[in-house]
VOBA-1610 file (N, C-alpha, C; in pm, whole numbers, padded with zeros to 5 digits, always signed):
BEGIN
Unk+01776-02818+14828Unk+01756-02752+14700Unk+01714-02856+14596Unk+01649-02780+14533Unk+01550-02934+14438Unk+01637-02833+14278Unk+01697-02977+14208Unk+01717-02945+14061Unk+01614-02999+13962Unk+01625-02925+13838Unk+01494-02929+13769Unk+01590-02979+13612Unk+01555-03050+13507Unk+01638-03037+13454Unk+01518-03090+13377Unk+01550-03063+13220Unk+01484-03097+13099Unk+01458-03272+13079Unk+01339-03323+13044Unk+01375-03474+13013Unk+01357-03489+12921Unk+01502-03574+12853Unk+01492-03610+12743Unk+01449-03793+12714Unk+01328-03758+12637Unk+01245-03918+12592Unk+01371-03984+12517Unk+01429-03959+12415Unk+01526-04022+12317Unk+01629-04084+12443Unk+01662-04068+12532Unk+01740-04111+12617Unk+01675-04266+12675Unk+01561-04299+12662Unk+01500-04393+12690Unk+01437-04481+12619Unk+01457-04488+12479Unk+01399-04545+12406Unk+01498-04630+12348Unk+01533-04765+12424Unk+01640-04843+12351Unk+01598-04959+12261Unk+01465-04988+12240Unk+01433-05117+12156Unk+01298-05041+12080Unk+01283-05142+12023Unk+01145-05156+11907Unk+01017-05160+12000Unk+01021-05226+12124Unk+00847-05227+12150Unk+00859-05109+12288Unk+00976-05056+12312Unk+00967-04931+12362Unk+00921-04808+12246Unk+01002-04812+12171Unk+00997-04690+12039Unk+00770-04706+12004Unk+00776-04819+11955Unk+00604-04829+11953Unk+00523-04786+12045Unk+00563-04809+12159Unk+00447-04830+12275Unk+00448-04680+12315Unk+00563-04561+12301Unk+00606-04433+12288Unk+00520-04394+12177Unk+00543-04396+12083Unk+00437-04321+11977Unk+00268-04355+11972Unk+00275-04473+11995Unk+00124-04485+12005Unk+00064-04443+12139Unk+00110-04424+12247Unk+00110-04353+12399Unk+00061-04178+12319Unk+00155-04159+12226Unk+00168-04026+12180Unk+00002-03962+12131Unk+00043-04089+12034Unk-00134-04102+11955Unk-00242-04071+11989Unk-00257-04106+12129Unk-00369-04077+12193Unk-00390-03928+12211Unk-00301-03888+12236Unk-00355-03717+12257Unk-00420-03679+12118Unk-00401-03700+11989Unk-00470-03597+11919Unk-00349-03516+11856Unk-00241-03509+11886Unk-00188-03363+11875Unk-00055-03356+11729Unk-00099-03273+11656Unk+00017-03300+11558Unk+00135-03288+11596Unk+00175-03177+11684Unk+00278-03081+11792Unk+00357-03249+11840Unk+00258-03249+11925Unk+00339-03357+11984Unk+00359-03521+11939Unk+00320-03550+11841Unk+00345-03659+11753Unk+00453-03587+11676Unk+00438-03456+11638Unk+00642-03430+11555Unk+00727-03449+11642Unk+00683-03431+11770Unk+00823-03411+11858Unk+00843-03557+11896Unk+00769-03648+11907Unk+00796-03779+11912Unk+00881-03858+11797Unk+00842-03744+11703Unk+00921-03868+11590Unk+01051-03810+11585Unk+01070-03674+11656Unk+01210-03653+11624Unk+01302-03717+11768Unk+01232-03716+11905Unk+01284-03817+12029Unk+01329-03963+11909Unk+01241-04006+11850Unk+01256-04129+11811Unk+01394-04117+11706Unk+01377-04028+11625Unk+01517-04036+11516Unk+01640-03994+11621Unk+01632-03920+11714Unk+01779-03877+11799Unk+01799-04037+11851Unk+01690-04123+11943Unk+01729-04181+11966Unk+01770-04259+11898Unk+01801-04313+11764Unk+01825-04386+11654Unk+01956-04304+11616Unk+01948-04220+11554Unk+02089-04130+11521Unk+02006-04061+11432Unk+01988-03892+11456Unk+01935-03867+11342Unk+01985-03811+11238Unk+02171-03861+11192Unk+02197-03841+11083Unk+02189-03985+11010Unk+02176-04098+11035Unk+02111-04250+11005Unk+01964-04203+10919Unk+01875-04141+11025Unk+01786-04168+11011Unk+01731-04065+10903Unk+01779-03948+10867Unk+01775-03807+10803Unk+01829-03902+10581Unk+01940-03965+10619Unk+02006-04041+10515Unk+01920-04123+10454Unk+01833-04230+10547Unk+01762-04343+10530Unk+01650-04275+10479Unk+01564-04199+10505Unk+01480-04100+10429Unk+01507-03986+10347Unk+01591-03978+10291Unk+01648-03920+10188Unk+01626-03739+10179Unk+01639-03731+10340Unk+01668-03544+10379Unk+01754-03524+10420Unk+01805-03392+10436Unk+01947-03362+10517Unk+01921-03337+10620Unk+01997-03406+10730Unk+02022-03375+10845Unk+01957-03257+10947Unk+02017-03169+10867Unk+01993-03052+10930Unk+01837-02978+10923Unk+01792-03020+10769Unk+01643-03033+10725Unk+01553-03101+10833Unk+01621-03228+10887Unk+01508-03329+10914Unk+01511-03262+11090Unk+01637-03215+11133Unk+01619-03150+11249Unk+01581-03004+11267Unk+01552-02901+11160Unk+01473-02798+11141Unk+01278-02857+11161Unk+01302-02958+11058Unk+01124-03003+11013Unk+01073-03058+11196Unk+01153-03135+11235Unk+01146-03233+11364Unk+01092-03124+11534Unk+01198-02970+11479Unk+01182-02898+11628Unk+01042-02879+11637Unk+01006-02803+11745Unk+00938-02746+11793Unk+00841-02652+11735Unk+00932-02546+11615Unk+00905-02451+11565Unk+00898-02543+11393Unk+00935-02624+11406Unk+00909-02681+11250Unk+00735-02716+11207Unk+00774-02724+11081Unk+00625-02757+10999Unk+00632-02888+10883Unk+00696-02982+10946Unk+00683-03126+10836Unk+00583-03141+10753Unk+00636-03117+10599Unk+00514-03191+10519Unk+00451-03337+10586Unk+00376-03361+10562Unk+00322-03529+10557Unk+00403-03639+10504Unk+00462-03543+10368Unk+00551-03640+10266Unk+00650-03630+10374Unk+00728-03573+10383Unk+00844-03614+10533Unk+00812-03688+10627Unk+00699-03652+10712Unk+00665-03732+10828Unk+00682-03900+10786Unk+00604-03913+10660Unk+00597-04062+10611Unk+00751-04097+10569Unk+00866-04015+10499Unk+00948-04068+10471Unk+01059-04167+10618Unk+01008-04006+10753Unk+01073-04068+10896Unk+01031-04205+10905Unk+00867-04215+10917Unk+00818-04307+11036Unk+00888-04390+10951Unk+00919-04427+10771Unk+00944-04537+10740Unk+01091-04583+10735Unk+01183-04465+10773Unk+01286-04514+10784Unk+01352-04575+10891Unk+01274-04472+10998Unk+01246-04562+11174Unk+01221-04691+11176Unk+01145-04759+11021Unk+01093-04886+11066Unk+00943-04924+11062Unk+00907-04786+11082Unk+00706-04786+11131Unk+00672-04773+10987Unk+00531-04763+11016Unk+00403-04754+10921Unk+00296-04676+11001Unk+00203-04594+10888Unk+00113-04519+10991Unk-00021-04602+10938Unk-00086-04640+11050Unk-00206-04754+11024Unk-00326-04596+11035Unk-00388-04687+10923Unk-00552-04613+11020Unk-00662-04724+11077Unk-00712-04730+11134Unk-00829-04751+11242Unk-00938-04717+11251Unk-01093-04782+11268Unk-01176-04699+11285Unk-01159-04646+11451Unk-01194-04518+11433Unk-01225-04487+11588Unk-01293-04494+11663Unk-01264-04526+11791Unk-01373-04584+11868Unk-01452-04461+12005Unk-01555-04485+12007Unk-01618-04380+12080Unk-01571-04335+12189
//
């Protein structure tokens, strides 16, 4: 019998050039969807009542904005990545 079980990314993300090399992995797709759900893997794995505090939302806000079904302003997204630590670069893009 084969078990199937959910994987959770935040379970694997124990340092800084894991947490990077995870979001910019992310980057590549394109996808807003799944760049929110990365930044919220990234705040669980951090603590995301730390990380909800350090950007100056509640908790429960930053894990409503973070699900699946959420809709993060920009102004939020930027308050996470910077309390995580990050910065969002731009780049020219390449063909």
């Amino acid at each position: 019998m084969v078990t199937i079980s959910d994987w959770d990314a935040s379970k694997f993300l124990n340092n800084e050039d894991d947490i990077i090399a995870y979001l910019n992995a992310v980057m590549e797709y394109d996808d807003p969807a799944l760049f929110q759900q990365a930044i919220g893997n990234v705040a669980k794995a951090r603590g995301m009542a730390q990380v909800a505090k350090e950007a100056g939302v509640g908790r429960e806000s930053l894990y409503k904005s973070l699900s699946a079904q959420g809709n993060p302003s920009f102004q939020t997204i930027l308050k996470v990545v910077k309390a995580l630590g990050g910065r969002i670069n731009i780049e020219p893009a390449t063909a």
